[in-house]
N, C-alpha and C positions, 0 to 999 in steps of 0.2 A: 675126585669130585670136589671142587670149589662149593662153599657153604658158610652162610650165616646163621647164627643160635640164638634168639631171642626168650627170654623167661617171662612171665606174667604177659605173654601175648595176648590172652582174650581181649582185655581192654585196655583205656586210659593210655599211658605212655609208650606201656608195652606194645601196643598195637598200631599205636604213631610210629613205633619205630619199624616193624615191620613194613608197615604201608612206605617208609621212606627212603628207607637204605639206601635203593637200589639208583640215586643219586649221588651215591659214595664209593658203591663199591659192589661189583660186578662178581654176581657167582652162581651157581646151577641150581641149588637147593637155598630156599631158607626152614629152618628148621624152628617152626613157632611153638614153645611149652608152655602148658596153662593144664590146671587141673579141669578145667568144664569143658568139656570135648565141642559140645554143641556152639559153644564160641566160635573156639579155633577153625569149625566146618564151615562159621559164617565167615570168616577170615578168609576163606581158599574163594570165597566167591569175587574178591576182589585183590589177590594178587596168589599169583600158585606157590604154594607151601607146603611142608610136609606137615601133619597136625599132629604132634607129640604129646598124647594126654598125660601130665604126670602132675601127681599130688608132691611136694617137694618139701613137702612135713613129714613125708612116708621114707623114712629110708632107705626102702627097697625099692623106692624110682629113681637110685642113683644108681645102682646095683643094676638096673636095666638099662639106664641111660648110659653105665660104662660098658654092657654087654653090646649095645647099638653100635657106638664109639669106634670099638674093636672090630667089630662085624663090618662098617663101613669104611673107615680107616680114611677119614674127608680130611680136604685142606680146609681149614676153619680158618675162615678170613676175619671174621667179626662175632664175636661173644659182648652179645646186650644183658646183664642182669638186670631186670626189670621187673622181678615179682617181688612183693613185701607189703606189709601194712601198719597200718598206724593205730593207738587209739588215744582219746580224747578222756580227758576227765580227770578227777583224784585220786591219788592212786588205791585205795581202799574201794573205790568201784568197780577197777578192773580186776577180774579173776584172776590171779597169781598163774593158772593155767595158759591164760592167754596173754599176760607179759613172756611168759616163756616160749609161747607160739611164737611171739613179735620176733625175740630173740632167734630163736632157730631161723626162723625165715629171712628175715632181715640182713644176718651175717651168717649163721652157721653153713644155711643153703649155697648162699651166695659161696662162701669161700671152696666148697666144695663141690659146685659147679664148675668155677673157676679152676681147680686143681687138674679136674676131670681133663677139661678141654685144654688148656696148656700142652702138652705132650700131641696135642695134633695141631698145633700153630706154628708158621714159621715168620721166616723174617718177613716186615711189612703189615703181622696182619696186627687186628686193634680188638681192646676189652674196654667196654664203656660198664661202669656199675652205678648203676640210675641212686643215686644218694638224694641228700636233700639239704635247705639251708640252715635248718637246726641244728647240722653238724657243729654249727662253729659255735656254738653256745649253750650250756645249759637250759632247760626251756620247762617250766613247771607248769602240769597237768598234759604234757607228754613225754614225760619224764624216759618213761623208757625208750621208748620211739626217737626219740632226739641222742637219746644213747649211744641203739644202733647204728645210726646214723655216721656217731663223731666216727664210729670203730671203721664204717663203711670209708670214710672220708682218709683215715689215717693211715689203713690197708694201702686202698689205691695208690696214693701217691708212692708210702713204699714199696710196692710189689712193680711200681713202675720204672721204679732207681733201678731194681732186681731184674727186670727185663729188658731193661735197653740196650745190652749185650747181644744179645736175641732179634734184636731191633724189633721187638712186640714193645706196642706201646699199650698202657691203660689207663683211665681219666677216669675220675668220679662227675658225675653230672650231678649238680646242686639246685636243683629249683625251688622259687619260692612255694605259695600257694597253686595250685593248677588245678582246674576243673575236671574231675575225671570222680572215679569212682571211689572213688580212697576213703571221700567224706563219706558214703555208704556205710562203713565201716567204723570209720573215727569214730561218727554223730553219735553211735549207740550207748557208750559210757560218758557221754555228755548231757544229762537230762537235766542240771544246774547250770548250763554253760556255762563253764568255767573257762572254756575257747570260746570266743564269737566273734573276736575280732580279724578278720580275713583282709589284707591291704597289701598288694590288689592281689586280683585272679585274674591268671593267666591263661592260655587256651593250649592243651595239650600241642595240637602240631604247630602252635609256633615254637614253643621251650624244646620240644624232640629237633625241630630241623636247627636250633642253637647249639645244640650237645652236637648233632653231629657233624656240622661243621664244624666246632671247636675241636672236635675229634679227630679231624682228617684236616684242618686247614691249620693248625696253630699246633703249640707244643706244651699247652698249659694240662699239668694233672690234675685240676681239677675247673669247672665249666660251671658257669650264674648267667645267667639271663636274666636279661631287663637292668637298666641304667640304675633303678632304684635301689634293686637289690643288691647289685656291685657295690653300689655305696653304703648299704648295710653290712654287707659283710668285711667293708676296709672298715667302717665304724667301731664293729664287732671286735676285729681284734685290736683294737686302740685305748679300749672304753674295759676297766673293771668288768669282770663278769656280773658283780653283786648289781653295777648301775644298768647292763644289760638288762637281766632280770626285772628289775624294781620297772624301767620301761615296760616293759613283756607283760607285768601282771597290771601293769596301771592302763595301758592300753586294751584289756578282759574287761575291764569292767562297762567297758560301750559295745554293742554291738556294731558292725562294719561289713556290709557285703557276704552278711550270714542268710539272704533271702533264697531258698529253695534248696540248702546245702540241710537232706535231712536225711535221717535211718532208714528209708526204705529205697 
């Protein structure tokens, strides 16, 4: 059985990516995981999917997820990691608990999602790991978030050197800003906004159908959407980190397309 594995499916990118694959790459099963079940059930009503409830903070839904694995023994054509979060603010706001949630989810999840499914891929298929564009720089009042990220960003291209014996390819996907649920979450240790500047915002199924043609049409390990961005991040790596930065926080102090990006 031919099959795609999607993470953070219920919404936002992860759910873009679901609803698009099947423009990429042709297989029997997709397999959508999200911890809120009643998402995933809204998800089956518009493309057929298997709905995989798992918490992936829990370590014991890798332990089921590798029991599944075994039990079905699928050709896994495409592994999306696409669940993780961000938060917003100083770091004295955010509970030390939940930069360590950021952490596990972010990369610990991811890498061990990733291990899991490798051993049932073969040659031809592809690992896309939804990253972001703070990878490439330091980035104060998401400090850790932006962390995850570089580590996301740094993986992928290596594990890609590491696979192309295998001929499994894997990309990190870099988006800037994107309208999805994320800010849901960032907003809430942002009550100073210390973030407010957003420039621009991008619309979830345009940046997911970017990644995935960059995925399957090109050979790059890692994927930016939008003209501006690309020239942010050749900028990035050009420019001192310290005058990145000093940019970063001098552009905080205006707010910029922060209208309806709030905590609930």
């Amino acid at each position: 059985m031919k099959i795609a594995i999607v993470t953070g499916a219920s919404s936002g990118m992860g759910r873009q990516f679901v609803l698009q694959l099947s423009r990429y790459v042709q297989v029997d099963e997709i397999w959508a995981i999200a911890r809120r079940e009643d998402a995933l059930k809204s998800l089956k009503t518009q493309v057929p999917v298997r709905a995989v409830a798992l918490d992936l903070l829990d370590s014991s839904s890798f332990e089921r997820f590798s029991a599944l694995l075994a039990e079905e023994k699928p050709d896994v054509k495409l592994l999306v990691n696409a669940a993780g979060f961000g938060k917003f603010g100083t770091y004295h706001k955010i509970p030390v608990e939940e930069e360590c949630r950021m952490i596990d989810l972010n990369c610990k999840a991811l890498v061990l999602m990733t291990r899991l499914v490798l051993p049932y891929m073969k040659e031809g298929s592809h690992v896309l790991q939804l990253d972001s564009l703070s990878a490439f720089q330091p980035v104060p009042y998401l400090t850790t978030y932006g962390a995850t990220k570089s580590f996301v960003l740094s993986y992928s291209r290596g594990m890609n050197r590491e696979l192309k014996p295998r001929g499994i390819r894997m990309m990190a996907m870099n988006p800037g800003w994107v309208k999805t649920e994320f800010f849901n979450h960032a907003m809430q240790t942002n009550a100073d906004a210390e973030v407010q500047y957003f420039n621009p915002l991008w619309e979830a199924e345009d940046v997911v159908a970017t990644g995935l043609r960059d995925l399957y049409k090109t050979k790059k390990d890692y994927s930016v959407h939008g003209f501006s961005i690309r020239m942010q991040v050749r900028l990035v790596k050009l420019l001192p980190h310290s005058i990145v930065m000093n940019i970063w926080l001098k552009q905080q102090k205006k707010a910029k397309n922060n209208t309806g990006l709030t905590t609930k």
